[in-house]
C-alpha positions as CSV (number, residue, x, y, z in Angstrom):
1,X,-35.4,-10.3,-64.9
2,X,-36.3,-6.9,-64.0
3,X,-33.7,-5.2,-61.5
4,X,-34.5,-2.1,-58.9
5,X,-33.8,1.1,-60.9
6,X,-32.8,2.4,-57.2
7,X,-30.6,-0.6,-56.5
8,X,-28.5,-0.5,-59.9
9,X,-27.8,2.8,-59.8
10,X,-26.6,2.5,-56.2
11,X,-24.2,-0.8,-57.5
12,X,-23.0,1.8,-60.4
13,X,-21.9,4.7,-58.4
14,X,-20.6,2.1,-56.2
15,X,-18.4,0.5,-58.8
16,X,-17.6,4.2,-59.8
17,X,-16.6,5.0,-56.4
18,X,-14.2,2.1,-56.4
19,X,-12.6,2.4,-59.8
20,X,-11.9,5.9,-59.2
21,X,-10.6,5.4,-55.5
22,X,-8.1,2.5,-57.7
23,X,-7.1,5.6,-60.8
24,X,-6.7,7.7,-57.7
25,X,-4.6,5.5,-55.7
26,X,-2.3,4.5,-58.6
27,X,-2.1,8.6,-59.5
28,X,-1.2,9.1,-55.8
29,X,1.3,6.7,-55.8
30,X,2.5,6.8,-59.4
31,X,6.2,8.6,-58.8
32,X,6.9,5.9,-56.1
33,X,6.1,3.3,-57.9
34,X,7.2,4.5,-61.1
35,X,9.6,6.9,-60.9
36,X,9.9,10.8,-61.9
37,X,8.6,10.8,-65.5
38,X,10.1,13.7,-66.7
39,X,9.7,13.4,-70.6
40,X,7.0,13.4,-72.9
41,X,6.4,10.1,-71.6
42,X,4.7,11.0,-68.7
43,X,1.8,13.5,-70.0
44,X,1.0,10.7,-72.5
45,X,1.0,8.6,-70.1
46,X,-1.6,10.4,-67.8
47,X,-4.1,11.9,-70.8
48,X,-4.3,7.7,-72.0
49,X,-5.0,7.0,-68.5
50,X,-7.7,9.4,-68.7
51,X,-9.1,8.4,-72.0
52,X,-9.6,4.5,-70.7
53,X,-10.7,6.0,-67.1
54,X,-13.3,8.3,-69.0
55,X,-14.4,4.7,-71.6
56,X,-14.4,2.7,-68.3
57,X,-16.5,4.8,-66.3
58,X,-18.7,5.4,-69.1
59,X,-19.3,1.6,-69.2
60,X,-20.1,1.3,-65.9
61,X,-22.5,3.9,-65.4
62,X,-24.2,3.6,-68.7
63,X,-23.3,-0.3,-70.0
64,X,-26.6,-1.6,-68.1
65,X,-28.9,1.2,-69.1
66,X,-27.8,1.1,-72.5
67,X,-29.1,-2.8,-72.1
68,X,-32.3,-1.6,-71.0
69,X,-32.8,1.0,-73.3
70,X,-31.7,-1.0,-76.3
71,X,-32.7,-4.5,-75.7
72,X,-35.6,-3.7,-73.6
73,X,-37.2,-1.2,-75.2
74,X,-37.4,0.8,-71.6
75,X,-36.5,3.9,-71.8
76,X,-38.0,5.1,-68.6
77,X,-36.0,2.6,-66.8
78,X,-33.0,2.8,-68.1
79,X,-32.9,6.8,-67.9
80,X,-34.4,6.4,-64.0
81,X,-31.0,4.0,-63.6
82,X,-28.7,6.6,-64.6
83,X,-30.7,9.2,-62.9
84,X,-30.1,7.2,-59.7
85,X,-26.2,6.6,-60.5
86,X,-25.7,10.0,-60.5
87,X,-27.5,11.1,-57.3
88,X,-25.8,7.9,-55.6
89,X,-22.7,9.2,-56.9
90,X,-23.4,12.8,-55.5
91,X,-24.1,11.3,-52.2
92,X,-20.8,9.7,-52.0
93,X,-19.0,12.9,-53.3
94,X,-21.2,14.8,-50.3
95,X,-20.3,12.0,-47.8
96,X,-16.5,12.4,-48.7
97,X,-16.7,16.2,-48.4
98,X,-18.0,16.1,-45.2
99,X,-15.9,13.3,-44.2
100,X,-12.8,15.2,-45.6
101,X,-13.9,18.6,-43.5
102,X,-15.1,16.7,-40.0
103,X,-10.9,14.7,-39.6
104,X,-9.0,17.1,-41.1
C-alpha cells in the first residue's frame, strides 16, 4: 500500500510533537511528582531519559522510512518522508514560537 510521503511525514512530526510535549511535561513536573533528587541519582536519571527519548524519537521519525527504504527498495520515498517530518516538525516549532510571543 503506498502512503502519501506528505501525509506520513505530517503523522511523524505529529507523533514527535506529542512525545516530546509528554518528556516535557513529566520534566516540568518531575520535582512535584518525584521529589528534589539531589544525588547522583538524579543526573542519571535525566541523561537515561534522554538516551530512550533520543532512540524513541529516532523510531518515530525514521522507523517507517527505514521500512521503505529497506523493504521497498524506495529510496526517493523514504528520504522525501523524512524530508517532510522535518519541515512538519519546523512548522510546529515556528507555530509554537509565534504562539509563545503573541500570549505572553
Amino acid at each position: 500500500m503506498k502512503r502519501n510521503p506528505v501525509f506520513v511525514g505530517f503523522l511523524q512530526s505529529l507523533g514527535l510533537v506529542a512525545y516530546c510535549s509528554l518528556v516535557g511535561f513529566i520534566i516540568w513536573r518531575g520535582e512535584a511528582w518525584f521529589g528534589n533528587a539531589g544525588n547522583l541519582l538524579g543526573p542519571i536519571l535525566f541523561l537515561s531519559l534522554f538516551v530512550v527519548s533520543a532512540m524513541i524519537c529516532a523510531l518515530i521519525a525514521l522507523g517507517y522510512p527505514f521500512i521503505v527504504f529497506w523493504d521497498r527498495k524506495n529510496t526517493k520515498e523514504a528520504l522525501k518522508m523524512v524530508g517532510f517530518t522535518a519541515g512538519w516538525l519546523a512548522l510546529f516549532v515556528l507555530t509554537f514560537l509565534i504562539a509563545l510571543t503573541i500570549f505572553r
